[in-house]
C-alpha positions as CSV (number, residue, x, y, z in Angstrom):
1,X,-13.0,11.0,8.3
2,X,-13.7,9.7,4.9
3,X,-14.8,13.1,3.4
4,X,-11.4,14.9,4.3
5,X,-8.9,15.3,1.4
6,X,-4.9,14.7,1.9
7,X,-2.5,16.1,-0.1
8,X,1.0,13.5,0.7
9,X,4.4,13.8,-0.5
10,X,5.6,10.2,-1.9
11,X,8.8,9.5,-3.9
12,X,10.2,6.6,-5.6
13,X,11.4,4.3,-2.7
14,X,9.0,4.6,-0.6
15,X,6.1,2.1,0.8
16,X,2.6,3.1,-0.3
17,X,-0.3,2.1,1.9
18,X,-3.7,3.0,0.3
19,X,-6.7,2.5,2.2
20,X,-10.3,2.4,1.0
21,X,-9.7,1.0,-2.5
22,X,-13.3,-0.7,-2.7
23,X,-13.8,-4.1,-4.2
24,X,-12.0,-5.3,-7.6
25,X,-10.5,-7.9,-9.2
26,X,-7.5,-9.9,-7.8
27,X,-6.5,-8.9,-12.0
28,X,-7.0,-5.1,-11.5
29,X,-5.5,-5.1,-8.0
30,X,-2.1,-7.0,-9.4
31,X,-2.1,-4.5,-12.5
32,X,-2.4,-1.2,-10.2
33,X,0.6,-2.5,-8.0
34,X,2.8,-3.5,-10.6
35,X,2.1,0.1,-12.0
36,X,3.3,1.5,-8.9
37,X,6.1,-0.3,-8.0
38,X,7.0,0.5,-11.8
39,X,7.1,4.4,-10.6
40,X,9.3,3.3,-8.3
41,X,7.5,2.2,-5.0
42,X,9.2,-0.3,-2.7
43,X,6.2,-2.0,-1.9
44,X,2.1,-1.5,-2.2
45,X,-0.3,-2.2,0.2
46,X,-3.9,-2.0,-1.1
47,X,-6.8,-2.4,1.5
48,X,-10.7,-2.4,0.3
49,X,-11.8,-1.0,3.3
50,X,-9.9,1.4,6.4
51,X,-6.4,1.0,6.9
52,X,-5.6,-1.6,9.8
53,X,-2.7,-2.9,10.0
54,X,-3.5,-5.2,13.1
55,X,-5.3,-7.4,10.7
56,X,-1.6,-8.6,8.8
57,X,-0.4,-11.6,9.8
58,X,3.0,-11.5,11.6
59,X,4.3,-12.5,8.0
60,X,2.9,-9.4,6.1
61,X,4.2,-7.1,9.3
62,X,7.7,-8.8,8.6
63,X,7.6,-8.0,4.7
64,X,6.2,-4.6,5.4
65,X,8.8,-3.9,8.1
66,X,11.4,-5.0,5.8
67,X,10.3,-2.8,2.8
68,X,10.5,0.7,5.1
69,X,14.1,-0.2,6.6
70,X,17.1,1.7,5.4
71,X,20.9,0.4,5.3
């Protein structure tokens, strides 16, 4: 439901996933993730549109399956 509002607990550490950015620059994209990962983010992964994740390669599930495990 696009209209419905989240409020979500994140904390340095953690993998963001953000869906329905809309369309921008490569530029703009590259500056908001380095931002984040600056606040402390393990990783940031931006999608223009809904979130779905069966559209990664098996690469980008590796690295994103990588970034969320703990020691």
């Amino acid at each position: 439901m696009p209209d419905e509002k989240r409020v979500v607990l994140v904390k340095p550490g953690d993998v963001l996933v953000i869906g329905n950015v809309g369309d921008h620059s490569l530029v703009d994209l590259q500056r908001a993730v380095d931002h984040l990962k600056q606040l402390g983010f393990v990783g940031v992964l931006l999608f223009a549109a809904d979130i779905q994740l069966d559209a990664l390669t098996p690469d980008d599930v590796a690295n994103l399956t990588a970034m969320v495990q703990t020691e």
